[in-house]
C-alpha positions as CSV (number, residue, x, y, z in Angstrom):
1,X,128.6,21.8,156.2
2,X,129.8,25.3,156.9
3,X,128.6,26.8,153.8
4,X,125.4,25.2,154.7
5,X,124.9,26.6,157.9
6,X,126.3,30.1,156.4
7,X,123.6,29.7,153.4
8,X,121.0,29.1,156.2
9,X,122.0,32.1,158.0
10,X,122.0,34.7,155.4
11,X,118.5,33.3,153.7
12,X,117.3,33.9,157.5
13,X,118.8,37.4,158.1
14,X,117.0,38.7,154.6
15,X,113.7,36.8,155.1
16,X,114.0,38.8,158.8
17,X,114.9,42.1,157.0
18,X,112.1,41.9,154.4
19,X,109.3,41.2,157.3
20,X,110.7,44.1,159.0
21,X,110.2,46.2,156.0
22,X,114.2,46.6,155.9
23,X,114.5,45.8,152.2
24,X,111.9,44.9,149.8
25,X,111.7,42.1,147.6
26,X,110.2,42.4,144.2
27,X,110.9,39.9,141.3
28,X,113.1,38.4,143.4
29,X,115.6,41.3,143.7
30,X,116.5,43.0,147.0
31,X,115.8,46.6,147.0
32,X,116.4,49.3,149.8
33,X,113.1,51.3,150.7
34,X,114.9,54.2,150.0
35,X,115.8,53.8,146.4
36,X,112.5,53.2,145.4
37,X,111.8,56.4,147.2
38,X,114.9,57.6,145.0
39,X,113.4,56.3,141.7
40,X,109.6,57.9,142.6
41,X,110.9,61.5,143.4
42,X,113.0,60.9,139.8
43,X,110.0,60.2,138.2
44,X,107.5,62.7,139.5
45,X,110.6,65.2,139.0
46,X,111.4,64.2,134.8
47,X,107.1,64.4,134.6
48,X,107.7,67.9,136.5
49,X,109.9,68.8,133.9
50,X,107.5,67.1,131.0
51,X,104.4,69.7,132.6
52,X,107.0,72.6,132.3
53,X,107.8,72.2,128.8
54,X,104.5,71.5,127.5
55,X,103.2,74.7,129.2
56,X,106.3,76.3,128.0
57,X,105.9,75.4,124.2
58,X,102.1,75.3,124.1
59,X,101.2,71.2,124.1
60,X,98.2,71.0,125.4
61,X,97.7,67.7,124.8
62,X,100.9,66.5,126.5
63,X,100.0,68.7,129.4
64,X,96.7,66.7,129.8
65,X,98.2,63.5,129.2
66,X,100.3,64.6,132.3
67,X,97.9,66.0,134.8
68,X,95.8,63.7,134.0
69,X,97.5,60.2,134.4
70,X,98.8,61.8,137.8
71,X,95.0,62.4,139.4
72,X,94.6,58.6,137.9
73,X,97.4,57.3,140.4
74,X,96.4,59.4,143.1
C-alpha cells in the first residue's frame, strides 16, 4: 500500500517536472535540459574541429559536406 502511494507520487513529481520543462522525456528516458545543451555544444564543437582540419589539409569536399549540412539545420 505504501509502495503504491510512493509509486504514485514519484510518477506525479516527474510527469510535473516534464510539463515544467524541468527534464525532458525522449524514448522514454529522463534527460536534464542541460545535457542536451551539453551534447549540442559537443557536437557543433567536434564539427568545428572537422571544418578546421579540412581547411587545414585542403578537403574541400569535407568542408562542404560541413558548412553545408549546418545551413540545412539552420
Amino acid at each position: 500500500m505504501f509502495e503504491d502511494l510512493f509509486r504514485a507520487v514519484a510518477a506525479k513529481a516527474i510527469e510535473m517536472a516534464v510539463n515544467e520543462g524541468l527534464l525532458i522525456k525522449e524514448d522514454g528516458i529522463l534527460l536534464n535540459p542541460n545535457t542536451i545543451e551539453l551534447v549540442k555544444e559537443i557536437e557543433e564543437f567536434n564539427r568545428q574541429h572537422l571544418i578546421d582540419t579540412a581547411l587545414t589539409t585542403g578537403n574541400q569536399k569535407l568542408f562542404m559536406q560541413l558548412t553545408t549540412q549546418k545551413e540545412e539545420i539552420k
